[in-house]
N, C-alpha and C positions, 0 to 999 in steps of 0.2 A: 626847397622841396615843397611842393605843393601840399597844402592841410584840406583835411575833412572839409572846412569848414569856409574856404576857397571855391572848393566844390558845390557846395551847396549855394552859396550867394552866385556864385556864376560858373555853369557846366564845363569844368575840366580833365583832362585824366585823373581817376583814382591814384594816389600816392598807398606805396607799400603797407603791407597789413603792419601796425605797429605790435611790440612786444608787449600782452600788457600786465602789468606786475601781479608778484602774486600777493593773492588778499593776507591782510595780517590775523584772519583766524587760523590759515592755513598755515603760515609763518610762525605762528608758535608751537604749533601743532610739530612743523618739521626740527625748532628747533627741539624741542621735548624728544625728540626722537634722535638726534645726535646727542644729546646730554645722555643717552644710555637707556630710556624708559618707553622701548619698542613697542609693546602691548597697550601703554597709556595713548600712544601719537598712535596707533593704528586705531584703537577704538576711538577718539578724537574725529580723526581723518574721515571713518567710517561716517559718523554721527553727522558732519560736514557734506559730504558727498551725497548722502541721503536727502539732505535739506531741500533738494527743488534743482530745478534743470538753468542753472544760473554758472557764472563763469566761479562765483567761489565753490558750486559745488564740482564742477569739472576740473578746477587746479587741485582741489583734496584729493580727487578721485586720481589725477597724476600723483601726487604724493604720497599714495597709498601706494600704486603702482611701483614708485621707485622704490618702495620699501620691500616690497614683497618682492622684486625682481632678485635681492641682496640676500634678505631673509631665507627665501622660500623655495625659488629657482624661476625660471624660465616659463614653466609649464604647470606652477600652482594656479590652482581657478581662481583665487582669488585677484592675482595679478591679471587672468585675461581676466576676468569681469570687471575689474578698475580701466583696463585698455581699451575696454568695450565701450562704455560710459565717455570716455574720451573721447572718443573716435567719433562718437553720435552728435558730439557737442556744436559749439560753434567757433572753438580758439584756435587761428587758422596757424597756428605753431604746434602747442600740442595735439590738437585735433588730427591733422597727416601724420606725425609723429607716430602716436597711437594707435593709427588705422596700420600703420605699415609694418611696426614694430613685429609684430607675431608672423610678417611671411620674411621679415630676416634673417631666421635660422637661429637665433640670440645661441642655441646650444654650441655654436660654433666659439665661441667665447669659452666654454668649458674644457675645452682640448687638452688645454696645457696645465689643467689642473690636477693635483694629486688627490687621491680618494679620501683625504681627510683634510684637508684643504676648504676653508670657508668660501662661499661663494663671492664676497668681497675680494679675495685674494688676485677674482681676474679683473683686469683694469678696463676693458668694455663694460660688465656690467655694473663696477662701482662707479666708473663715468655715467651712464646713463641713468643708473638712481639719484648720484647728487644733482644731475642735471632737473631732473623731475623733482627733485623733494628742492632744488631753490640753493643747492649751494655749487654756484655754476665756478666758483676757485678749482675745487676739487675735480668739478668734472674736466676742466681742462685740461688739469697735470696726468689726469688716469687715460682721459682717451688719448692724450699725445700719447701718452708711453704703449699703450694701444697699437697707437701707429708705428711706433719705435718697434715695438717686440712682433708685428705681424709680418709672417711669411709671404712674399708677393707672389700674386697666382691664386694663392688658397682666398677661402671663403671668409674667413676672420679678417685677412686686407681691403675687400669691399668692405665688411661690416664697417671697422676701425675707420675707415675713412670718413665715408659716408655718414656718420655718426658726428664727428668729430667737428668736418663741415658743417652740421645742423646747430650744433653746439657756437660756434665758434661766429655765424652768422645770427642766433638768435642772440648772441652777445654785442653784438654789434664791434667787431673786430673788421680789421682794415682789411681793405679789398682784395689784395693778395693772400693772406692768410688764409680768407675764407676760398679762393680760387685753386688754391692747390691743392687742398684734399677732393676736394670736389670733381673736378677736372681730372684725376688720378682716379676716377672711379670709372669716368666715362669709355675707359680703354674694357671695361668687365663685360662682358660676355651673356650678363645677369641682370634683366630686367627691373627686378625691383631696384637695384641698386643702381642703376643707369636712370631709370625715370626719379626718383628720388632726389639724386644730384641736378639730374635736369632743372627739376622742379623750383630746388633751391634758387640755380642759378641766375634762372628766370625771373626769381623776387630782386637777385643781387643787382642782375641788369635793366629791372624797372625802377630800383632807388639810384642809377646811377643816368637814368635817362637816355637807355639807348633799348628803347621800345624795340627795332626792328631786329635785333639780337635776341631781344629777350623775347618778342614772340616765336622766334625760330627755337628758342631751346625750349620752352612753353608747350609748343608742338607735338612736337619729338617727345617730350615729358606726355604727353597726353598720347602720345601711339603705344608709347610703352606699359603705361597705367592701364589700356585696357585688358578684361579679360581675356580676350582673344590670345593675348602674348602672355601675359602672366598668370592667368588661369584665380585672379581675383579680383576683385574690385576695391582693392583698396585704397590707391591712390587716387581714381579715376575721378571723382567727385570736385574735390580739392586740387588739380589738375586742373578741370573744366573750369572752376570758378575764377580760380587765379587768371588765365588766359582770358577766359569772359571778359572778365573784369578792364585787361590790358588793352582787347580789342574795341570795348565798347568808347575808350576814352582817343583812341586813333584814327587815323582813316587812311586805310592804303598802305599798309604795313607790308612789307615785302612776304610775310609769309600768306597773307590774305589775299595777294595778286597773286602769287603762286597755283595756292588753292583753286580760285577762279577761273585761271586758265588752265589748269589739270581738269578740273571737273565741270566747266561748265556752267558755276553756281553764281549767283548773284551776292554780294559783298554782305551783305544784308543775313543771309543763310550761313556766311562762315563767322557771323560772329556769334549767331545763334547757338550754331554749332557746340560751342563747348559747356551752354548752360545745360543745354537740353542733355548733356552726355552725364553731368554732374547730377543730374534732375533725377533720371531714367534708371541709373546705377545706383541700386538703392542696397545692396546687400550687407554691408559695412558702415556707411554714414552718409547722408544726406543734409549738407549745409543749407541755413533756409537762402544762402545770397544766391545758389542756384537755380530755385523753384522762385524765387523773388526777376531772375534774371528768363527764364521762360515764361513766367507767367507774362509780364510786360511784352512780350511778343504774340502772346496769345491773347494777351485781352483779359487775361482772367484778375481781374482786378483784387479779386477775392482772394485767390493766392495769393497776391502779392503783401495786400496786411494779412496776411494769415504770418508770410513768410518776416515781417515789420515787426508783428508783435511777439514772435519768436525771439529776435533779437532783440526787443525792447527787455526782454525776462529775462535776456542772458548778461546785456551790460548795456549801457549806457555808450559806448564806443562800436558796439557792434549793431547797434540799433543809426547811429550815426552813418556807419557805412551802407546800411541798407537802403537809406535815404540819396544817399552821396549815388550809388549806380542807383536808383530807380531815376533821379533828376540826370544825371548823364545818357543813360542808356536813354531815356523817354525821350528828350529833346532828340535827342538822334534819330530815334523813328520818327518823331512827329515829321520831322526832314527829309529823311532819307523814301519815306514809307506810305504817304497818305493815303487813309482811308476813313473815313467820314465816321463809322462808328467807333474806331480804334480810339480815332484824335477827340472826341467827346472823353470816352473814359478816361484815357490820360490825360488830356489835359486838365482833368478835375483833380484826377490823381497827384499831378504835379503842382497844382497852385494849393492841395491841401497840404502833401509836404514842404514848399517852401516858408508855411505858416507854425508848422507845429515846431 
């Protein structure tokens, strides 16, 4: 599989966003919160999440989430304001995660619960806290049984799925596993739930190297993501990037000659396409590898370290990636594109990232 850092010595496809672990302030914080001292790990978590726009303060701010999803319900502010915080970030797991979570329904999860009945009790949302607070054993056994106990048809069997799949792929579970819940969603009726599995799929089939699949479910994940179909913006962003990102490392992808001949567009404009959707759809979260992958089309040099130093704040790997598509995507215009003041700015721009 192709590395970061492959990329960077010589322009190749981006290889998939990696998982990247969670920080050990956060890790003690969640275990304090399974030993039984809920109030100690949420003030902790809090105090963490406050700290600065950084990837340990966005996994506290998930792990605060998962607590309060268990604690408190579905619908405490606290919890969306931790999802919120997510969503804005730049972790391209929990980040869509987060953004999407609030138009799932999560209360569909409560159905089969009794009125005095903890909220733990249902197995979607004690899967999706352990999953968040770092104890991914747990979530597996609760979202399978999830799928085990969901009625097909109903709202809880996309949830369960769909869920389960996110889980089961950011664990890095074999390719089957992760395909069948996933692909079991695709039959729903229900957008968010069908672009989501899309989405996933799309990451499954760029780590297994078969780009012209994975841009076709990429797509489709990105027609469904927008507001027009589902009435938010929540996947939309992280949809455009992912895709961006797939197209800018190919050339001639069955779904980009498609494109071109349905619309008439030049190859150049369908790959644009999904930064600028990612860029423009700003209601719920805006990744800077978006406005980092418009800017480089536009010229705007100035976004693009604006969108560098973004991710320099957030981590060390996602400052990497930003780098990785600014040197992919750039050599590609400089090629594909010429225009005399373009190729000045970029190519300063790229001989000063191949240094730093």
């Amino acid at each position: 599989m192709t590395a970061i850092s492959d990329v960077i010595s010589s322009p190749t496809p981006l290889p998939p966003d990696p998982v990247a672990p969670m920080p050990d302030e956060v890790a003690r914080e969640t275990e304090r919160y399974r030993a039984g001292d809920v109030d100690g790990a949420r003030e902790g978590l809090r105090a963490l999440a406050a700290s600065g726009r950084t990837a340990k303060a966005g996994a506290a701010a998930a792990a605060l989430a998962g607590i309060e999803l268990v604690e408190s319900g579905p619908g405490e502010k606290t919890l969306l304001k931790a999802l919120a915080q997510v969503a804005g970030g730049e972790d391209p797991w929990l980040g869509p995660l987060a953004a999407c979570l609030p138009s799932m329904e999560l209360y569909a999860a409560l159905d089969s619960l009794g009125p005095d009945d903890p909220l733990a009790a249902s197995p979607v949302l004690r899967g999706v806290s352990a999953h968040l607070t770092g104890d991914q054993g747990t979530a597996r056994t609760a979202l399978a049984e999830a799928v085990s106990q969901a009625t097909p048809g109903r709202l809880e069997d996309d949830l369960s799925h769909v869920l389960l799949g996110h889980h089961l792929l950011y664990s890095g579970a074999a390719r089957d596993e992760v395909e069948e819940p996933l692909t079991h969603v695709l039959a729903s009726d229900d957008a968010v739930f069908t672009g989501y599995a899309r989405y996933l799929l799309g990451h499954l089939l760029t780590g297994h190297d078969e780009p012209d699949r994975a841009g076709e479910m990429l797509t489709q994940a990105l027609s469904d993501a927008h507001p027009t179909v589902r009435q938010d913006e929540s996947l939309l962003p992280w949809a455009g990037v992912r895709l961006g990102e797939l197209l800018a490392g190919h050339f001639e992808l069955d779904c980009v000659v498609e494109q071109m001949e349905r619309s008439g567009v030049a190859e150049m404009s369908c790959v644009r396409e999904p930064f600028e959707s990612g860029a423009f759809f700003t209601g719920v979260s805006r990744p800077a590898l978006a406005g980092i992958g418009l800017g480089l089309f536009t010229g705007d040099m100035g976004a693009v370290r604006a969108g560098l130093q973004r991710l320099r704040e957030w981590s060390d790997e996602r400052h990497e990636r930003g780098r990785a598509l600014c040197l992919v995507l750039g050599h590609r215009l400089l090629a594909d594109e010429p225009d005399a003041g373009r190729e000045r700015t970029l190519k300063g721009l790229l001989d000063e990232l191949k240094q730093c």
